[in-house]
MIPAMAR-179738 format. One record per residue (C-alpha): residue in one letter; x, y, z. Coordinates in Angstrom, 1 decimal, padded with zeros to 4 digits. Layout:
N
<r A, <X, Y, Z>> ...
REM end
This chain:
184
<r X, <131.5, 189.9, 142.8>> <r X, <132.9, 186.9, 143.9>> <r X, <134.6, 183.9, 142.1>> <r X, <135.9, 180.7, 143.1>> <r X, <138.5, 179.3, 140.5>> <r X, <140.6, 176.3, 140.2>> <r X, <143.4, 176.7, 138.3>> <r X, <142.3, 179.7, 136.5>> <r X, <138.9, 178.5, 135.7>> <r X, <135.7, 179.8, 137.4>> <r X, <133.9, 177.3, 138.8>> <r X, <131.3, 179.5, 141.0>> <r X, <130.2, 182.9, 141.2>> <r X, <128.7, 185.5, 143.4>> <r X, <127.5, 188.7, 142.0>> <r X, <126.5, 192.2, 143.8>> <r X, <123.1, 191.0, 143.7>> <r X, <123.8, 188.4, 145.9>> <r X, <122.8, 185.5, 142.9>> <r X, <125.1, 182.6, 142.9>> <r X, <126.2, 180.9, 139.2>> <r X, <128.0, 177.6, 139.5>> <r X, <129.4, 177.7, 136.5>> <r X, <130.6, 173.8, 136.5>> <r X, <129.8, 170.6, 138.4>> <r X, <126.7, 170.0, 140.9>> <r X, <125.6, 171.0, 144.6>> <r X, <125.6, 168.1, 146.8>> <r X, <125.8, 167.9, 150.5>> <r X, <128.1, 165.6, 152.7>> <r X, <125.6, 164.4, 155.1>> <r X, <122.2, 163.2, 154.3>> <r X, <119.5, 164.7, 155.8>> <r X, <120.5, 168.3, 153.9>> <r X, <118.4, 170.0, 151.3>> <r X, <117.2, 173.3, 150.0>> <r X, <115.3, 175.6, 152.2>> <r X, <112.5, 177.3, 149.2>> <r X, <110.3, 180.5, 150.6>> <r X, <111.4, 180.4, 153.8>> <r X, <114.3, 183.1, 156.1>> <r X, <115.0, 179.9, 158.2>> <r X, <115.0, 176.1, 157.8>> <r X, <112.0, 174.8, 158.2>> <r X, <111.0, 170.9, 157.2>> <r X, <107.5, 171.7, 154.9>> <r X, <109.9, 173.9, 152.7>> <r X, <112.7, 172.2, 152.5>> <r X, <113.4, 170.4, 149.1>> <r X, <115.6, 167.4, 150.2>> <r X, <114.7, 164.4, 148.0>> <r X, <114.8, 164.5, 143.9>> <r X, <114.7, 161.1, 141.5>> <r X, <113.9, 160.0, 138.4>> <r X, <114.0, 156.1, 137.7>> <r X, <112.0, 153.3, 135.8>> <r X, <110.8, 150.5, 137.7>> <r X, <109.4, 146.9, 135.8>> <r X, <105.8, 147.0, 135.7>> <r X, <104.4, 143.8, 137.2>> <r X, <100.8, 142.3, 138.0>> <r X, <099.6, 141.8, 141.7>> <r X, <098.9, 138.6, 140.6>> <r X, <099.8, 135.9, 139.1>> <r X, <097.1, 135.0, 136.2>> <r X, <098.1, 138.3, 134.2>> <r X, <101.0, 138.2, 132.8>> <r X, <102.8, 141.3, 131.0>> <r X, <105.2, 142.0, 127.5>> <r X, <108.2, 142.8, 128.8>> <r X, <109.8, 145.2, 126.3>> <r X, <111.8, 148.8, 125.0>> <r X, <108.0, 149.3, 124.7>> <r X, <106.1, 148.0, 127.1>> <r X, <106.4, 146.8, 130.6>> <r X, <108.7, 149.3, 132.4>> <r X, <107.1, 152.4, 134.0>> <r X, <109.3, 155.7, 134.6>> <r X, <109.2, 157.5, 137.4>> <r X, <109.9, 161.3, 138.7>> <r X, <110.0, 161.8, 142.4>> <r X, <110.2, 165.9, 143.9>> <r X, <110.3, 165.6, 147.8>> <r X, <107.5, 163.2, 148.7>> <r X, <105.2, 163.9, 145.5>> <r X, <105.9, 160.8, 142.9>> <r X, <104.5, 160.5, 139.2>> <r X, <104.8, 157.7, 137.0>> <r X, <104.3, 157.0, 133.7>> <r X, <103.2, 153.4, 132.7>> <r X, <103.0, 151.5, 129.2>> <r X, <101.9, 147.9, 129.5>> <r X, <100.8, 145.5, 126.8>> <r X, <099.3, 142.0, 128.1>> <r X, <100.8, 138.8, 127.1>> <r X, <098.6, 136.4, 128.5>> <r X, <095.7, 136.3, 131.1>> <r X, <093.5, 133.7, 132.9>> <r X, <091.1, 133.3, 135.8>> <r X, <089.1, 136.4, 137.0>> <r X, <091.2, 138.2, 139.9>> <r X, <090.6, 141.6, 140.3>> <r X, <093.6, 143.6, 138.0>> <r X, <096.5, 145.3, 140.4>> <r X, <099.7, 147.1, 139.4>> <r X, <102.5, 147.4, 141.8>> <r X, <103.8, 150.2, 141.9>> <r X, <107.7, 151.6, 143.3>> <r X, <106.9, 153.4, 145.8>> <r X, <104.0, 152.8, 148.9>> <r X, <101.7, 156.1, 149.0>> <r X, <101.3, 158.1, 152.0>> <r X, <098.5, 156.9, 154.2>> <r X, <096.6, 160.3, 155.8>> <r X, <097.4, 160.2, 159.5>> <r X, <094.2, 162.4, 160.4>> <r X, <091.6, 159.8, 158.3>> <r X, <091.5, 162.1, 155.2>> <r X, <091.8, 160.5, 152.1>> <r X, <094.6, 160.2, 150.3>> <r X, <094.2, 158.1, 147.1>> <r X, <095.1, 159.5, 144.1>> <r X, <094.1, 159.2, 140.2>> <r X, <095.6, 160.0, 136.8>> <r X, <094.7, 160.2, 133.3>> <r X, <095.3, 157.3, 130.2>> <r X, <094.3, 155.7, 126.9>> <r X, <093.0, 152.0, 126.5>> <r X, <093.1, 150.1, 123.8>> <r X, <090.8, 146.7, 124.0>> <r X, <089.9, 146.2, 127.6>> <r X, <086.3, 146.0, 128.8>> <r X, <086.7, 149.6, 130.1>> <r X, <082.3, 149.5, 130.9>> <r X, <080.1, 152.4, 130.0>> <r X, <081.9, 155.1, 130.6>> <r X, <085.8, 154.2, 130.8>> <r X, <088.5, 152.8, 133.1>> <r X, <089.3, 154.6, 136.7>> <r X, <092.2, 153.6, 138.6>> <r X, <093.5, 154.9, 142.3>> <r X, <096.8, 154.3, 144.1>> <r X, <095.2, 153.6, 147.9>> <r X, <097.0, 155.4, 150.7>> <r X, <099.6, 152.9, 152.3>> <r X, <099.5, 150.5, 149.3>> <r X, <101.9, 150.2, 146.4>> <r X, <099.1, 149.1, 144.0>> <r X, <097.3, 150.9, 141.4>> <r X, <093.7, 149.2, 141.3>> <r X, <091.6, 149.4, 138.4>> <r X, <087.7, 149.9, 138.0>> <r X, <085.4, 150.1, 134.7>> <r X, <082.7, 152.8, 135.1>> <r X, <079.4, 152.8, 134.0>> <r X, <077.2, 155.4, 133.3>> <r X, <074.2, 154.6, 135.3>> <r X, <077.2, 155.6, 138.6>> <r X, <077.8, 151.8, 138.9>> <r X, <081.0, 150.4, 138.3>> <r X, <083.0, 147.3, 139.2>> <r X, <087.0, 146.3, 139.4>> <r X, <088.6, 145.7, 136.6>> <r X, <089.1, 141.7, 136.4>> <r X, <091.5, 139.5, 134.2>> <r X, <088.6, 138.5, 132.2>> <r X, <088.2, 141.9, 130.9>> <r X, <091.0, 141.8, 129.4>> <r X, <092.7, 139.8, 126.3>> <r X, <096.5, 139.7, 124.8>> <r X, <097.6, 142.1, 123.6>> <r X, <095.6, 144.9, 125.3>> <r X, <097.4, 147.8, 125.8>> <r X, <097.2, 150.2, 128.9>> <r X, <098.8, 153.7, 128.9>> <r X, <098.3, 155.9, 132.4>> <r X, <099.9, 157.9, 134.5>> <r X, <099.7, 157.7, 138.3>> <r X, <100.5, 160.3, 141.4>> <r X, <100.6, 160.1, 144.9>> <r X, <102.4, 161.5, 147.9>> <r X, <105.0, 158.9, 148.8>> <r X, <105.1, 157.4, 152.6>> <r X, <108.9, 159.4, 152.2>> 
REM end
């Protein structure tokens, strides 16, 4: 085996079996651009892990006639971002609300719009608690090249409508998770 030390302490490792144990501190690369070639003999882009980040971002409406608690609890979504693929976990609780404009989340990150004409929107799951969620419950999507999460109520004759301002009262509470491949 083989081990790096600095001043008598091993800092990295490389044993017979060619497996590599930093044994203190991080693996970070100079240059940007860099990352971690996974499943692959040579680099190649599609396997190369080069982006990783967690945050919290504040959770704000698209418009201006909702307005949001802003809180520990409520009003700031967290994020987890691997490569391109980006999740993030939302808590909101409304504070006030008027007029009837369709509801709309922005979100940190713009999602990746298909170049070939596929779709690309994507879901998640939740829990509501008060909204006018229709028949058959509340759907949301996060539209390729859009940083909004829109909402729509189902109903369970396969109708279903956006979810508006008027649907919704103080202190209505939202809980959802949203994915998406990220534009980068």
């Amino acid at each position: 085996k083989i081990s790096l030390e600095v001043d008598g302490t091993a800092r990295m490792t490389i044993d017979s079996g060619g497996d590599i144990d930093v044994e203190t501190g991080d693996i970070f690369f100079s240059t940007a651009g860099k990352g971690i070639n996974l499943g692959v003999t040579s680099n190649t882009d599609a396997n190369t892990l080069d982006d990783y980040e967690e945050g919290t971002f504040d959770l704000t409406a698209h418009n201006a006639n909702l307005t949001l608690t802003d809180n520990s609890s409520y009003g700031v979504g967290r994020y987890v971002k691997v490569g391109r693929l980006v999740t993030c976990f939302c808590a909101l609780q409304v504070s006030s609300v008027s007029s009837t404009n369709a509801v709309f989340l922005t979100m940190p990150f713009t999602a990746q719009a298909d170049p070939t004409g596929g779709q690309n929107e994507s879901s998640g799951s939740g829990f509501f608690s008060g909204p006018n969620i229709g028949d058959a419950g509340l759907a949301w999507y996060w539209a390729g090249g859009s940083n909004l999460v829109t909402f729509y109520k189902n109903n369970d004759d396969a109708g279903g409508a956006q979810l508006l301002n008027s649907d919704l009262a103080a202190n209505d509470e939202m809980y959802f998770t949203a994915t998406c491949f990220a534009n980068s």
